[in-house]
C-alpha positions in Angstrom: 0.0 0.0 0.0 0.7 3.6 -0.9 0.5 7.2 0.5 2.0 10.1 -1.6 2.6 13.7 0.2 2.5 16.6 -1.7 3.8 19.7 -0.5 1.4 22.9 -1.6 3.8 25.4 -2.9 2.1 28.7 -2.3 0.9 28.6 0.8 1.7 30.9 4.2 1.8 27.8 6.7 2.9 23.8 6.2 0.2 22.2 4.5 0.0 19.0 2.3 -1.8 16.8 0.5 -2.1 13.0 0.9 -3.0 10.6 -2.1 -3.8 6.8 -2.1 -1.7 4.5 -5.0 -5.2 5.4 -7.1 -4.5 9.6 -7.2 -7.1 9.5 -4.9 -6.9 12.6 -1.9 -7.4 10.7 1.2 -5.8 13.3 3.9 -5.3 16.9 4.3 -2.6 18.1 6.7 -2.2 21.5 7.4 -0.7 23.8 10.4 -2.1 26.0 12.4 -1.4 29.8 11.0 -1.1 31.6 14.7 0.1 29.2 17.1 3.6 29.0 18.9 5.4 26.5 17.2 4.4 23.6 14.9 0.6 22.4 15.4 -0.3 20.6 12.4 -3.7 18.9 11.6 -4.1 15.8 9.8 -7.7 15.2 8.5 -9.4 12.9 6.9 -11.1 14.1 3.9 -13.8 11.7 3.3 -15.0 12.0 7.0 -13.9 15.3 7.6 -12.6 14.0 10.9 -8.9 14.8 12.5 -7.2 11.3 12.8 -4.1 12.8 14.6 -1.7 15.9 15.3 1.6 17.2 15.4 2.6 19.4 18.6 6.0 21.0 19.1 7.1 20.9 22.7 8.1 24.2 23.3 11.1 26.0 25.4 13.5 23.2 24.7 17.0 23.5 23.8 16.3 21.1 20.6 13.0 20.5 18.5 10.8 17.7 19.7 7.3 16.7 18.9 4.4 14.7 20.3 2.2 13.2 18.0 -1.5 12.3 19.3 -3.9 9.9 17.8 -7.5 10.1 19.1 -6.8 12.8 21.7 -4.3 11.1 23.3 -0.1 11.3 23.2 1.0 8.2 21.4 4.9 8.9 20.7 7.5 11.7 20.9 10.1 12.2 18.6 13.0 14.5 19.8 16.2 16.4 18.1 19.8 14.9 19.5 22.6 16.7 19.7 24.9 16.0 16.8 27.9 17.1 14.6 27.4 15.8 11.2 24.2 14.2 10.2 20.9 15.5 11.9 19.9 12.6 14.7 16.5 12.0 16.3 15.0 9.6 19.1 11.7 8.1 18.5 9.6 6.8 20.8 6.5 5.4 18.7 5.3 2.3 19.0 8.8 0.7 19.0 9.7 1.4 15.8 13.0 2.0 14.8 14.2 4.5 11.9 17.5 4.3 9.8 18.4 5.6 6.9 19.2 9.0 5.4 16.6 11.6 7.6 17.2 14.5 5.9 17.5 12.9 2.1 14.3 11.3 2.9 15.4 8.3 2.5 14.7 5.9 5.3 13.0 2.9 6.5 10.7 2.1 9.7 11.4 -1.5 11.5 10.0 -3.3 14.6 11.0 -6.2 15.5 12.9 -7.3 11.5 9.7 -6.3 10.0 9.9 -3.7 8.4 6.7 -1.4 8.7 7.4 1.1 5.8 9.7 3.1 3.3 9.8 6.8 2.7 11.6 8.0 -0.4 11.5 11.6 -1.9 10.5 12.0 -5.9 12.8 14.1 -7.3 11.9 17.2 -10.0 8.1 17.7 -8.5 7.1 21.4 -8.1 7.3 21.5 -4.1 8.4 18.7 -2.2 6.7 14.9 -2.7 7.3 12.2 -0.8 6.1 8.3 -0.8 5.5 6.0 2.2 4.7 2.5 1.2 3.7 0.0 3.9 2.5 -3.4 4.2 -0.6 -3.3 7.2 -3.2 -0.9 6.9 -3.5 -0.5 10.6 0.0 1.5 10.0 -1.0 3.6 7.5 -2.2 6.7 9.8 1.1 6.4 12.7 3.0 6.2 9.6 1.9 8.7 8.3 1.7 11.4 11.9 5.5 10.4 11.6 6.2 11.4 8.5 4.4 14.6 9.1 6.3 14.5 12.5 10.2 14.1 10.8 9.4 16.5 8.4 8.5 19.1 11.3 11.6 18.4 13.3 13.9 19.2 9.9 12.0 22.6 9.3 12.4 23.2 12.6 16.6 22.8 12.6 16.6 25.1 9.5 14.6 28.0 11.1 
């Protein structure tokens, strides 16, 4: 299975836009305009319902997120200090992320399985990225992650 984020170019806050493998627009995600740090919303848009968010945690030294499913905090993913290559810790549903963070290019384990893949597409007007997973009870946490890594990069180049 097959989620494709699309960047909108011409907008004022983060906002993007979700697609199924069929070109079908399944989610909207979009952050809130006056808020202190990142809040973004992801929505579904068949139901019109929010399936999860995106909060910075504010007044820290380094960017870290919470990401909240159904009200509730489910995971945190945090900024760590490092020299070369950006770092984070993740602590969602014991998954485990390698791979190139910043080149989006990286996979999700847990446990040798491997729960999904996120690649960029190059030579797309604004930035588009695709996260293929196996289960479809991943397919919203895989995605608030997404959302959530992408935050904690814009965040080190503010």
């Amino acid at each position: 299975m097959e989620l494709r984020i699309k960047q909108r170019v011409f907008t004022w806050r983060d906002s993007y836009d979700v697609y199924d493998e069929w070109g079908e627009a399944r989610y909207e995600v979009a952050a809130e305009f006056f808020a202190l740090g990142h809040q973004i919303h992801v929505v579904d848009r068949r139901s019109g319902r929010e399936v999860g968010s995106i909060h910075q945690k504010l007044f820290r030294f380094l960017p870290a997120f919470e990401i909240v499913i159904a009200g509730r905090s489910v995971g945190t993913i945090c900024k760590e200090f490092s020299f070369l290559m950006p770092r984070y810790y993740v602590d969602f549903r014991g998954w485990n992320v390698t791979g190139n963070l910043m080149g989006w290019d990286y996979r999700v384990d847990q446990g040798g399985r491997t729960v999904m893949t996120v690649s960029k597409e190059l030579f797309h007007w604004g930035d588009t990225y695709v996260l293929r997973y196996g289960q479809m009870a991943d397919e919203i946490p895989g995605l608030l992650l997404v959302i959530a890594i992408d935050a904690a990069n814009c965040s080190q180049n503010r």
